[in-house]
C-alpha positions as CSV (number, residue, x, y, z in Angstrom):
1,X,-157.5,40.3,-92.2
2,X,-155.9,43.2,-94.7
3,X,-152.3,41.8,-94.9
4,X,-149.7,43.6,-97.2
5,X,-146.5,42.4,-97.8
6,X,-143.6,44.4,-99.5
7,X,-140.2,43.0,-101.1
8,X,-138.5,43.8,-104.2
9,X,-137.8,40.1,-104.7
10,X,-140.5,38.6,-106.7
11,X,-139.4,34.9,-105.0
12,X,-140.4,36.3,-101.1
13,X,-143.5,37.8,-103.3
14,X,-144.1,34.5,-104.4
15,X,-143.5,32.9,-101.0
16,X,-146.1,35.2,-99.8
17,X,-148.6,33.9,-101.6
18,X,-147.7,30.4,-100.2
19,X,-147.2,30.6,-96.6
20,X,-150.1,33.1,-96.3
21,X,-153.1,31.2,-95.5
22,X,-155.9,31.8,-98.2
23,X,-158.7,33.2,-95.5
24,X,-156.3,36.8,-95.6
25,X,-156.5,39.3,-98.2
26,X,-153.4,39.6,-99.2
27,X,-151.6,42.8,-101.1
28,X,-148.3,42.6,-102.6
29,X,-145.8,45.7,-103.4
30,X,-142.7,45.3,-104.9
31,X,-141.2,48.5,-104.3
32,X,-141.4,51.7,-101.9
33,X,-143.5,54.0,-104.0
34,X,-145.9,51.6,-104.5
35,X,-146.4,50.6,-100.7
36,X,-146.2,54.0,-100.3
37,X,-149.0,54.5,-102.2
38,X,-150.9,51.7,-101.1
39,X,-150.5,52.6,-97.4
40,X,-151.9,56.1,-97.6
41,X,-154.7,56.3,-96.0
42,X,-158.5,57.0,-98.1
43,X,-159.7,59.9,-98.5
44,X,-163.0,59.6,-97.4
45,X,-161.4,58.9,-94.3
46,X,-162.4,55.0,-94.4
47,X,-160.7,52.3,-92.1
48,X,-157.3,51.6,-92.6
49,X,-156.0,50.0,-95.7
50,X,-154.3,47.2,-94.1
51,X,-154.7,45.4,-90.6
52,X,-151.3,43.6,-91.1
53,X,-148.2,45.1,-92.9
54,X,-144.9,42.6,-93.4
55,X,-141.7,44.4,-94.9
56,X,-138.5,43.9,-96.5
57,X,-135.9,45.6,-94.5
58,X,-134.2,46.6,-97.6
59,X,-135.2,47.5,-100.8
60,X,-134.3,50.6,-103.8
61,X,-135.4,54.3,-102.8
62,X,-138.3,55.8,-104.1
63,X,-139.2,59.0,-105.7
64,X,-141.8,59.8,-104.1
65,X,-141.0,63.5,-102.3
66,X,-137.5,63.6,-103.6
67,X,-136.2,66.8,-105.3
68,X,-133.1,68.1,-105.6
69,X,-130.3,66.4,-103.7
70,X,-132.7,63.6,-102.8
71,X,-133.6,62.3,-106.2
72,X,-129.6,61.0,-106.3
73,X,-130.8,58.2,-104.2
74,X,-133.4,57.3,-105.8
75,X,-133.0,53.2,-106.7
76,X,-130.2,52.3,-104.3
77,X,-130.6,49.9,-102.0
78,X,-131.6,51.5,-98.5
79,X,-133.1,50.4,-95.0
80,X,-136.7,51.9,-96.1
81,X,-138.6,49.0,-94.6
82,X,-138.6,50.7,-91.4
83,X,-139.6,54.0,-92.5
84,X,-142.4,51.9,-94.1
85,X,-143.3,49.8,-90.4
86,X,-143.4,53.5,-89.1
87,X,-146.1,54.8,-91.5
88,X,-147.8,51.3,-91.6
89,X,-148.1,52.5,-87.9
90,X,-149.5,55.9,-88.0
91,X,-152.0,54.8,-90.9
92,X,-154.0,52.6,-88.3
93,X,-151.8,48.9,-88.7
94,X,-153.2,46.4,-86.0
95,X,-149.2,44.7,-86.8
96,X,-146.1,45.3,-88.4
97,X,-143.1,43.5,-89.1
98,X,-139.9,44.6,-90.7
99,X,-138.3,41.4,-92.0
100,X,-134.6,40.4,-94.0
101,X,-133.1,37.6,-94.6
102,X,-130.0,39.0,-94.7
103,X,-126.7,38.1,-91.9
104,X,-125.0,41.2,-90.1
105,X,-122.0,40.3,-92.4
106,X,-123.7,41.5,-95.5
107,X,-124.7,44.7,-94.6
108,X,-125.1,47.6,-92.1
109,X,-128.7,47.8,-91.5
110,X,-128.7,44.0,-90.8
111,X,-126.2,44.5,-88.3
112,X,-128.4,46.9,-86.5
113,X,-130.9,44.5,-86.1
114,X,-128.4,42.1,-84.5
115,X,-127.8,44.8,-82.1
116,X,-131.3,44.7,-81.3
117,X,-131.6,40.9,-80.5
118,X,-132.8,39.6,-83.5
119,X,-131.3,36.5,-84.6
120,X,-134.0,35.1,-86.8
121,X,-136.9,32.8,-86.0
122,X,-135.5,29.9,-85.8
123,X,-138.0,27.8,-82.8
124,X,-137.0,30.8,-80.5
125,X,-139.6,33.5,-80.4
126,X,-137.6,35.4,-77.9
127,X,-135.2,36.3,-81.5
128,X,-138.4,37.9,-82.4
129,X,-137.5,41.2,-81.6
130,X,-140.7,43.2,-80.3
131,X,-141.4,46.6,-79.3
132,X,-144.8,48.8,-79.0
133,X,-144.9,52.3,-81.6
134,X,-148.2,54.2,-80.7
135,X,-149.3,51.1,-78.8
136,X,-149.0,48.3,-82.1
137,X,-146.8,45.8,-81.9
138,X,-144.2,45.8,-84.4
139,X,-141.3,42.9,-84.7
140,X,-138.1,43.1,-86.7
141,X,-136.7,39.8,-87.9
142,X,-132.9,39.4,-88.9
143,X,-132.6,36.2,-91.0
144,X,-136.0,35.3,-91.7
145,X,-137.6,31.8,-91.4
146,X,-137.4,29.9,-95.0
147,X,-139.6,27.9,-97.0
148,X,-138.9,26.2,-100.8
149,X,-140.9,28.4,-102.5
150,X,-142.9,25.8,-105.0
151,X,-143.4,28.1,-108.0
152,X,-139.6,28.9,-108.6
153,X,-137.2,26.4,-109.3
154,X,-133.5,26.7,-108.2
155,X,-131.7,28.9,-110.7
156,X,-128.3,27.2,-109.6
157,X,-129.4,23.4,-110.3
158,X,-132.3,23.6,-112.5
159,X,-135.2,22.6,-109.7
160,X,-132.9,19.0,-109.1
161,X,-131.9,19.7,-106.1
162,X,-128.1,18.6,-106.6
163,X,-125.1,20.4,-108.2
164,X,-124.9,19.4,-111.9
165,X,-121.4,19.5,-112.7
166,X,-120.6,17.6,-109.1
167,X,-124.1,16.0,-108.0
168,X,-123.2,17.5,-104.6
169,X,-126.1,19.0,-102.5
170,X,-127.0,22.7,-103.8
171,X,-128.5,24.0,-100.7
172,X,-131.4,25.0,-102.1
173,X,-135.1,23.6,-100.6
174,X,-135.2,20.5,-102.9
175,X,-135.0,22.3,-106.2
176,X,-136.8,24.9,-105.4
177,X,-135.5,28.5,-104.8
178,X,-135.6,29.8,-100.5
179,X,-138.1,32.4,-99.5
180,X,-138.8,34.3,-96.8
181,X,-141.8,32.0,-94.4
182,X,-144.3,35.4,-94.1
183,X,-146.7,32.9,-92.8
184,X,-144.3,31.7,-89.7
185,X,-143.4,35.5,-89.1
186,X,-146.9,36.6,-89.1
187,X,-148.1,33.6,-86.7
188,X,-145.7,35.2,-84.8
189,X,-147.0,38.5,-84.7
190,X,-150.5,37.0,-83.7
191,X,-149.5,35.1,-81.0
192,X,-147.5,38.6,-79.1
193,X,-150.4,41.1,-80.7
């Protein structure tokens, strides 16, 4: 399968690559415009570009078709990921997920997905929330599953796994920095799709 994911964190980028399994081709974007981009369809009117799409929830506003007012937006952090599920969607996307990692506490958009049911993947695939847009299944996930992510240490404790100045746990995945489990979200999406 075509899988892209999008994040504007290069450590769920990097967790990508790791809890992807290697028989996918796998895209990565880090920002709107350039899933944007990557998500238009070809010209030649080929197949789709991707068969699976797996977005951030929130990321910096594009430019692409801003003018005037709009282009004061540009780079603050929005709710775009589900403007991206939706054209993910229309673009011929067997799967979607919109995916954060974020708590309701820390910001609206979050919240709204609380509201919706989701309260993460943690062994519960009912918190998987999961709806049909133009007949493909697309989930949202509000605090996403987590996995160390082996190629980024822990910028708090170096990449030893305890607190230096107290030797107390750091809460980190031993040493290494947390990032979102793609892989577990998008075994998810298989088994409802």
């Amino acid at each position: 399968m075509k899988i892209l994911v999008v994040d504007d964190t290069n450590v769920n980028l990097e967790a990508a690559k790791q809890t992807i399994p290697g028989q996918h081709e796998l895209t990565l974007a880090s920002s709107y415009d350039e899933a944007y981009r990557l998500l238009e369809k070809p010209k030649d009117g080929g197949p789709p570009p991707f068969d699976v799409v797996l977005t951030d929830l929130l990321m910096p506003a594009g430019s692409i078709q801003q003018g005037g007012e709009g282009k004061k937006y540009v780079g603050q952090e929005m709710p775009v990921g589900f403007a991206l599920a939706l054209m993910a969607v229309l673009q011929g996307a067997k799967l979607v997920a919109v995916v954060t990692d974020l708590d309701h506490h820390k910001h609206p958009a979050a919240a709204m997905l609380d509201r919706l049911g989701s309260d993460g993947l943690d062994g519960r695939e009912s918190d998987f929330v999961k709806i049909h847009a133009n007949g493909v299944p697309m989930g949202f996930v509000n605090y996403a599953p987590k996995v160390g992510v082996e190629t980024v240490d822990c910028e708090v404790c170096g990449g030893v796994g305890t607190m230096p100045e107290t030797a107390k746990c750091c809460w980190c995945y031993k040493g290494k920095m947390p990032g979102k489990n793609w892989g577990r979200v998008l075994q998810s999406l298989l088994k409802w799709g």
